[in-house]
C-alpha positions in Angstrom: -177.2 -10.2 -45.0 -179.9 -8.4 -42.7 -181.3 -5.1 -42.2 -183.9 -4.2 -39.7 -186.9 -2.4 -39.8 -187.1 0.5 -37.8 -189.7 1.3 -34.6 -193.5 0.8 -35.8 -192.8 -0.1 -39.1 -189.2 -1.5 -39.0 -188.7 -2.9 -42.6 -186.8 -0.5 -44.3 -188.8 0.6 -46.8 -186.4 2.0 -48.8 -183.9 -0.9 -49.4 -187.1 -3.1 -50.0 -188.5 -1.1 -52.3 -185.1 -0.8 -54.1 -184.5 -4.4 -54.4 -187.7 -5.5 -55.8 -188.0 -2.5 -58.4 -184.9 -4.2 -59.7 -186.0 -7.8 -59.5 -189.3 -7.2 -61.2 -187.8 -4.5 -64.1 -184.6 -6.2 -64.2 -185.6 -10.0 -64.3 -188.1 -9.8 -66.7 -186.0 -8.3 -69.4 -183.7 -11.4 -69.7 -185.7 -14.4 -69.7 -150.4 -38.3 -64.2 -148.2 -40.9 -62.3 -144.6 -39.8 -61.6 -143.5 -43.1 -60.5 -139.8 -43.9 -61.8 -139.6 -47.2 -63.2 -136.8 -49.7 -62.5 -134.6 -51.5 -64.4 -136.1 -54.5 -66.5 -133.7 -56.8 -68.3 -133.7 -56.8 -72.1 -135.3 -59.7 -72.8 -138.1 -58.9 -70.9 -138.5 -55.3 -72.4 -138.3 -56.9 -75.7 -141.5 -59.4 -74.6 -143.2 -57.0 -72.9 -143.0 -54.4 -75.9 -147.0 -53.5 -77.2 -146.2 -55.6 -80.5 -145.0 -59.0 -78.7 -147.7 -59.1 -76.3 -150.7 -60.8 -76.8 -154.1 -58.0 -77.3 -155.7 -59.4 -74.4 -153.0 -58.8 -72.0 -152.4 -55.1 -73.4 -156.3 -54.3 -72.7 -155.8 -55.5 -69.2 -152.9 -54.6 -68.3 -153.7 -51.2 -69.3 -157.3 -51.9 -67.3 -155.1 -53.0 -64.3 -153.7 -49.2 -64.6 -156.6 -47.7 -64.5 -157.8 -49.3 -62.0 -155.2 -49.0 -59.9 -154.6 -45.4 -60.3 -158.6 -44.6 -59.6 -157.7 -46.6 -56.3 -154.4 -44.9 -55.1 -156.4 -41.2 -56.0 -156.2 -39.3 -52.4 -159.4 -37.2 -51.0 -157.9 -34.3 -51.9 -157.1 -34.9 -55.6 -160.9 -36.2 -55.5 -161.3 -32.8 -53.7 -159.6 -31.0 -56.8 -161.8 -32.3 -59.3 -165.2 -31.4 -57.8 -166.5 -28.0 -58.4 -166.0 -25.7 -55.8 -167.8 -26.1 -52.7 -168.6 -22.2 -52.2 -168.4 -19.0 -55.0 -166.7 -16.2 -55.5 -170.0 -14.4 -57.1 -171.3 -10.5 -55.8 -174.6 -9.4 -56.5 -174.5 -6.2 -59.0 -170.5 -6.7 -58.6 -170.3 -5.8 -55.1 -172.6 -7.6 -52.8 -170.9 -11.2 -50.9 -172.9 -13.5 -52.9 -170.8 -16.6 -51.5 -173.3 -18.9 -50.8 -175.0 -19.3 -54.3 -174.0 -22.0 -56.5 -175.2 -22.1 -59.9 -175.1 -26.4 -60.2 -175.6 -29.0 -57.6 -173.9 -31.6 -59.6 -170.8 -32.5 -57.5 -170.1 -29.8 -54.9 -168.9 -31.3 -52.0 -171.0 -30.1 -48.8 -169.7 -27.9 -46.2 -167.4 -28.9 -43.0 -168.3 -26.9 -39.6 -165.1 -25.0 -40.7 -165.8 -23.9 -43.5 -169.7 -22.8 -43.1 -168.6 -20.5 -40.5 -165.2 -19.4 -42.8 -167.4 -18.0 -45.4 -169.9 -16.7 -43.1 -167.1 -14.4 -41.5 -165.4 -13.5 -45.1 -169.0 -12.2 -45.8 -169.8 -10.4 -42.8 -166.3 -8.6 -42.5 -166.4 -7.6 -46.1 -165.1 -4.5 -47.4 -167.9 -3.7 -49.0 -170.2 -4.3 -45.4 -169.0 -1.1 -44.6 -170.4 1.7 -47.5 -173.2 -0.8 -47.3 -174.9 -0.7 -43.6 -174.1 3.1 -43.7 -176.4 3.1 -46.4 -178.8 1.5 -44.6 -178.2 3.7 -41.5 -178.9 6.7 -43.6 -182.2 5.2 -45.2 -183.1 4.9 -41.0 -181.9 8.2 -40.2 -183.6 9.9 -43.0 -187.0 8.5 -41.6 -186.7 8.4 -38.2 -186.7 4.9 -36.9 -186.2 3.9 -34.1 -186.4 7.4 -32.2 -184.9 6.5 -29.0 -180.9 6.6 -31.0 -181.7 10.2 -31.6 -180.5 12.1 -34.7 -177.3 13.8 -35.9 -174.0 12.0 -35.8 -174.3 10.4 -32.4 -178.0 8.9 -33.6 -176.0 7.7 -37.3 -173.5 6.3 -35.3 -175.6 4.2 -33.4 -178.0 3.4 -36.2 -174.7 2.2 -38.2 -173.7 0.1 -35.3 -177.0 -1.4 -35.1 -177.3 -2.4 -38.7 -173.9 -3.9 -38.8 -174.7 -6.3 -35.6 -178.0 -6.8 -36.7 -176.8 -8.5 -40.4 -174.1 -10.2 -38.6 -175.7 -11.6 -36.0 -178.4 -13.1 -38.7 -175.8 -14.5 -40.8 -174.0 -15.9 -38.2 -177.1 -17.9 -37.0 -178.7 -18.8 -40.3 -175.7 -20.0 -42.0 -173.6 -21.3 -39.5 -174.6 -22.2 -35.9 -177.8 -23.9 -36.2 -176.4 -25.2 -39.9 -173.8 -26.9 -38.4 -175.9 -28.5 -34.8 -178.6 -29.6 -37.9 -176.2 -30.5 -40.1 -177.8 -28.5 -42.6 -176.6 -26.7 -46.4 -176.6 -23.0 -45.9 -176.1 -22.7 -49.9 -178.8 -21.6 -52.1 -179.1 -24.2 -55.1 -180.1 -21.3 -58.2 -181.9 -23.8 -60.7 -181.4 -21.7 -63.6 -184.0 -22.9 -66.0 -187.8 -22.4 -66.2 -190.3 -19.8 -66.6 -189.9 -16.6 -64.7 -193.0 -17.6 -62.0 -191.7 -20.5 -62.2 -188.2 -20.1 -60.9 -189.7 -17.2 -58.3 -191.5 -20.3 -56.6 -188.7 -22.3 -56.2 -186.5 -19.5 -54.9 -189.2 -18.3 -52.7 -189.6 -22.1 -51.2 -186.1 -22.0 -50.6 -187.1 -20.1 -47.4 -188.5 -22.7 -45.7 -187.2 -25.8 -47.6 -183.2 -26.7 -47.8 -181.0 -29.7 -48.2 -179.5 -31.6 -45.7 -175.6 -32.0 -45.7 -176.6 -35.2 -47.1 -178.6 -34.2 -50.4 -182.1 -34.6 -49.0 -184.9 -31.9 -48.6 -186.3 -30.7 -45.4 -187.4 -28.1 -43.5 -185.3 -24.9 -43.3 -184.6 -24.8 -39.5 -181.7 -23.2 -39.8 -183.7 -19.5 -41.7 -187.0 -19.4 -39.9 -185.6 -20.0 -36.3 -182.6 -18.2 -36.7 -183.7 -15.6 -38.0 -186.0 -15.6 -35.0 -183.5 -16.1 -32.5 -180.9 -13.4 -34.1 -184.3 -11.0 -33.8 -184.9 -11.7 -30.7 -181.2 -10.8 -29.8 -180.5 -7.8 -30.9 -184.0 -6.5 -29.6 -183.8 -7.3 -26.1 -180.0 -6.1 -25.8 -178.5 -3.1 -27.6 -181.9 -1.8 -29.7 -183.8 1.2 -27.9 -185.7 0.1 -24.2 -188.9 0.8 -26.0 -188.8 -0.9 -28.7 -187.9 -4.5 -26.4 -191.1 -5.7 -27.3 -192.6 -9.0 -28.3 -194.7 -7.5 -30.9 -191.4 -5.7 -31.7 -189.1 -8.8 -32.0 -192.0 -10.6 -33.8 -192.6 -7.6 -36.3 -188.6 -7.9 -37.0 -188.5 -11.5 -37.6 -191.5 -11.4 -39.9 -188.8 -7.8 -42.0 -186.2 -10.2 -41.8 -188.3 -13.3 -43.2 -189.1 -11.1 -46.1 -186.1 -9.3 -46.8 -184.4 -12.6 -46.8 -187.2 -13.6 -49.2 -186.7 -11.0 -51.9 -182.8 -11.3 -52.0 -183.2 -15.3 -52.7 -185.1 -14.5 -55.2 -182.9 -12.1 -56.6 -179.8 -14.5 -56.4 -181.6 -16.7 -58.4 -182.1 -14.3 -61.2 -178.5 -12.8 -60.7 -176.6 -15.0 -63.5 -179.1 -14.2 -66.3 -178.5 -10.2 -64.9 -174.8 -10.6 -65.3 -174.8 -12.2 -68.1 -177.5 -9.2 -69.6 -174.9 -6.7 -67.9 -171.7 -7.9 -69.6 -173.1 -8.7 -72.7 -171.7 -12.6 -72.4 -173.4 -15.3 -74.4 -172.5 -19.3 -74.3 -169.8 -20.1 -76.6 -170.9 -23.3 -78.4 -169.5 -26.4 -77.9 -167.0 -27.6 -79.5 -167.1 -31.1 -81.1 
């Protein structure tokens, strides 16, 4: 999710600030088969009862099971017992936080379909609405952008703006060029480490992903779409005097950075939540 900075100095200063007053005053306070059998005669029930058959041929015909049943198992019951491949997790409760898993360990990567399926159940979601015309007030209130004007017609346009802008960004980091690189949109937290340390890793997140495959490389799919949803939404519906390639450079650089703080955030999130709702571990059970 993207905002954009406004004319001159298009970060939004406000939502920035916001968000990293919380990270850094937040964080830190933490630290069965249903096959029916047939018919067997007697005498071969009686023989093939566990007592009358010899130990060896009990331990494999009971290995023969097994291994026959791990065989016959369809993708999608393999499907069923992986964890799920996207959450249903919201930052403070509110906030799509769908592309943030907590564990790595057998999640199933993403199909074309389904990186741009969550994409567009976070960009259309209810809670887009109350939150771009937040964001639209925060421009309104300090003027950026002059050419939209102010009063309703300038909110209105402000609003607009904000809502295409996130979209557009989420629509090109997490799903188009994901999909022609073949490349994880999901943010990996890693959940364990010092607080500087865990900040590094988020912050590298950025500019290093993982491959549908598992392996690390370079995050195409943030730093040029980011760039290319800038350059977008500059040079088409943004005020004429602010289509600028200083202008569309200054955005990327807002977006780069906002983008930078909330990763870091959504790796600190689960130890938030859990502060929040007063949850600890239950222990495990022997």
């Amino acid at each position: 999710m993207t905002n954009r900075p406004g004319s001159g100095q298009r970060f939004r200063s406000g939502a920035i600030t916001t968000l990293i007053a919380t990270l850094f005053f937040a964080i830190p306070a933490l630290a069965q088969d249903d096959r029916v059998d047939t018919p067997r005669p007697a005498l071969f029930s009686r023989l093939s009862s566990p007592g009358l058959l010899p130990s060896f041929q009990q331990e494999q015909s009971g290995q023969d099971a097994n291994d026959k049943s791990k065989k016959q198992k369809t993708p999608e019951e393999k499907a069923e017992t992986a964890a799920p491949a996207t959450s249903n997790d919201r930052l403070f409760f509110a906030l799509p936080n769908f592309l943030s898993v907590e564990s790595a360990d057998l999640i199933p990567p993403l199909t074309t379909k389904q990186k741009f399926a969550v994409v567009t159940r976070s960009s259309f979601d209810y809670i887009q609405v109350p939150w771009y015309a937040f964001l639209a007030g925060i421009s309104q209130a300090e003027n950026s952008e002059p050419g939209y004007g102010q009063g309703a017609a300038g909110y209105g346009k402000r609003f607009g703006a904000a809502f295409a802008d996130g979209t557009i960004e989420n629509y090109w980091t997490s799903a188009i060029l994901p999909s022609v690189f073949h490349q994880d949109p999901r943010f990996y937290q890693l959940g364990k480490g010092g607080f500087w340390h865990r900040t590094g890793y988020a912050m590298s997140r950025i500019v290093v992903t993982r491959s549908d495959s598992g392996t690390s490389q370079f995050n195409v799919s943030e730093v040029f779409g980011s760039a290319i949803a800038a350059g977008i939404s500059t040079y088409s519906y943004h005020p004429h005097a602010d289509k600028t390639l200083s202008n569309t450079a200054s955005v990327w650089a807002s977006q780069i950075g906002y983008d930078t703080v909330t990763i870091v955030l959504k790796e600190f999130w689960p130890d938030i939540r859990r502060k929040l709702t007063h949850k600890r571990s239950e222990p495990v059970t022997p």
